[in-house]
C-alpha positions in Angstrom: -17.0 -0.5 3.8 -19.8 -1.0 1.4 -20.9 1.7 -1.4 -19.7 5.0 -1.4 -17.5 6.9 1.3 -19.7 9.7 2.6 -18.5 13.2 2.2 -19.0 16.8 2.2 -17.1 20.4 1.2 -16.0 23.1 3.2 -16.4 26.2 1.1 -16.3 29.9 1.5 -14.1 33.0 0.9 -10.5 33.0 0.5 -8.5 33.5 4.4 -12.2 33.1 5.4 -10.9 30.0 7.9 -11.6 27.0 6.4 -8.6 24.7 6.1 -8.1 25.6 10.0 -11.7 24.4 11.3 -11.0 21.0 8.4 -7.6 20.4 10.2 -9.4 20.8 13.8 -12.8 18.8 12.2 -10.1 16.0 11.2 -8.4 15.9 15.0 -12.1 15.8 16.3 -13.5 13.2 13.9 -10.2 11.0 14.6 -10.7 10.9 18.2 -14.3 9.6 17.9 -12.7 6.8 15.8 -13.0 7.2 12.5 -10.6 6.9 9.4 -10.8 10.7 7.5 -9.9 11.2 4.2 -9.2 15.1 2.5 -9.3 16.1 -0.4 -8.1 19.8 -1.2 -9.7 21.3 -4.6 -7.1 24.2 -6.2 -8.4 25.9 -9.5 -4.8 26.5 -10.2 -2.1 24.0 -12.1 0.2 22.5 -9.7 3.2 20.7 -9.6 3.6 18.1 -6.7 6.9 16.2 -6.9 10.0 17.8 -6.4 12.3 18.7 -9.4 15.4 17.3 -9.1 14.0 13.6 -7.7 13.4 10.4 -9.8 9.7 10.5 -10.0 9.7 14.3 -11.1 12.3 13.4 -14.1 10.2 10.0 -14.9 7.4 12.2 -15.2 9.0 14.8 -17.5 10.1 12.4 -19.6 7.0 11.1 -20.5 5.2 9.2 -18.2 1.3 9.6 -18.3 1.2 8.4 -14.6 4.3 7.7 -12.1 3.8 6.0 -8.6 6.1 6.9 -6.0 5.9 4.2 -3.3 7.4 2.9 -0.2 6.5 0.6 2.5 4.7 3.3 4.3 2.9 5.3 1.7 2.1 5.7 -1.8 1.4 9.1 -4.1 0.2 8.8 -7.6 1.1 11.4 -10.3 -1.3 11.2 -13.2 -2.0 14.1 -16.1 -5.6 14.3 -17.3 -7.5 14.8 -20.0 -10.2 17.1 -17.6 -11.0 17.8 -14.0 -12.2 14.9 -12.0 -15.3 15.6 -9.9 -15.3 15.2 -6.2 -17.6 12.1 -6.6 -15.5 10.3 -8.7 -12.2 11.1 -6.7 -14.0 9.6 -3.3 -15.4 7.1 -4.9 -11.8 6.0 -6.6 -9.3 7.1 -4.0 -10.7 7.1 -1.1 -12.7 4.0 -0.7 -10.9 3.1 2.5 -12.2 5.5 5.1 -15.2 6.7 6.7 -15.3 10.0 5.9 -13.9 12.5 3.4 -13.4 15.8 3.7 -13.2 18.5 0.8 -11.9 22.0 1.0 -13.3 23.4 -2.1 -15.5 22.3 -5.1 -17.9 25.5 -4.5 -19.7 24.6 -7.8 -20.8 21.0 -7.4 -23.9 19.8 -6.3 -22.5 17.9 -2.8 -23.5 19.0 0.6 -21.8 21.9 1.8 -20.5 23.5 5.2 -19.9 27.3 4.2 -17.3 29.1 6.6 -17.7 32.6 6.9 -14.6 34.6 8.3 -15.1 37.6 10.5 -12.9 39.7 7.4 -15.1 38.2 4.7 -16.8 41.4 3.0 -18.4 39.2 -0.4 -22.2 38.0 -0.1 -22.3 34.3 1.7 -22.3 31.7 -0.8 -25.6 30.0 1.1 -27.6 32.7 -0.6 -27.5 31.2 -3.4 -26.5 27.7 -3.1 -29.3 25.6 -1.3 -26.2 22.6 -0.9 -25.0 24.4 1.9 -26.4 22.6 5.2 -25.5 24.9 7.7 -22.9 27.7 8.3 -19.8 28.1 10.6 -18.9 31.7 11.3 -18.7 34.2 14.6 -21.1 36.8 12.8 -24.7 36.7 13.1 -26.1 35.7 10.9 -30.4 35.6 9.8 -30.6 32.1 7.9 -32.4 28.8 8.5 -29.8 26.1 8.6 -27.7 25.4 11.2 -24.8 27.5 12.1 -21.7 26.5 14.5 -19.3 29.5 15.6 -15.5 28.7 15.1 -15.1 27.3 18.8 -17.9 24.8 18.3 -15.8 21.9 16.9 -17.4 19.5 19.1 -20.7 20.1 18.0 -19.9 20.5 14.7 -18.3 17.0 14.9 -21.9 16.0 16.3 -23.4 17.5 13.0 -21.2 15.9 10.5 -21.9 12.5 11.9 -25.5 12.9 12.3 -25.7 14.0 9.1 -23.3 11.7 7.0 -22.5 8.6 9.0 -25.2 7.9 11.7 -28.2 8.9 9.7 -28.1 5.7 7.8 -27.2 3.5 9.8 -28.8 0.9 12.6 -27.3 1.7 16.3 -28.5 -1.1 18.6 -28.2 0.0 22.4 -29.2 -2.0 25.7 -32.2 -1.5 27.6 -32.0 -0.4 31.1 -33.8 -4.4 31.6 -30.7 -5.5 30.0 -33.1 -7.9 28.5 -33.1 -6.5 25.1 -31.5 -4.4 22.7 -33.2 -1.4 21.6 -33.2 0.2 18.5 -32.7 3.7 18.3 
């Protein structure tokens, strides 16, 4: 894949949905073909390897990075200085899929898909974040972009390629002559 993997966030209120409609977006996105990446953005310190194994004590000794590896799969352990942005994790991590998938990074300045739980009582971030590109939530809602109720995975999956992957791109399909190809 040449340049940089396109992605978006899926933002919005805590228990307001969105890691279920990103595991369901995933499934949906998979289907049609594509390799998905996800990232998942915490403000909290975590701790990822378990205490007790190898890599966790080679960590705690010291080491600045530890790479856990097998033939299957590889995790990476690093300590830094300051919080990576989203761009710069896509762009180093995830360079061998076709689409990435964040839960989180409210604050940056990548497109957005706010998700707006039924329980959520706080203002909608799209009021004041014009990143957002459209909405998925079973309220009504008075705005102008796009929004998608829960159920609509389909056609959410329709607006996530139109807007990241096919936008760009060339699609050549036949004529009904057969003669040609025609660009669409």
């Amino acid at each position: 894949m040449m340049g940089t993997t396109p992605f978006f966030c899926i933002v919005g209120r805590s228990n307001s949905g969105k890691t279920t409609v990103i595991k369901l977006l995933i499934k949906s996105l998979i289907r049609k073909g594509l390799r998905v990446g996800a990232i998942k953005h915490t403000s909290k310190d975590f701790e990822f390897d378990l205490q007790g194994k190898d890599s966790y004590r080679l960590k705690h000794a010291g080491a600045s990075v530890v790479a856990l590896s097998s033939p299957k799969r590889i995790a990476v352990f690093k300590e830094l200085d300051s919080e990576l942005f989203v761009e710069e994790i896509v762009e180093k991590y995830l360079k061998d899929v076709d689409i990435v998938i964040v839960e989180g990074y409210k604050g940056s300045s990548s497109p957005k898909i706010e998700v707006i739980g039924k329980q959520t009582q706080e203002t909608p971030l799209f009021k004041g974040d014009d990143k957002i590109i459209a909405v998925i939530s079973d309220r009504d809602l008075e705005v102008t972009i796009p929004v998608f109720q829960f159920h609509e995975i389909e056609n959410i999956t329709d607006f996530i390629m139109e807007s990241f992957l096919l936008r760009n791109q060339k699609i050549y399909l036949p004529t009904e002559n057969t003669e040609g190809i025609e660009k669409i």
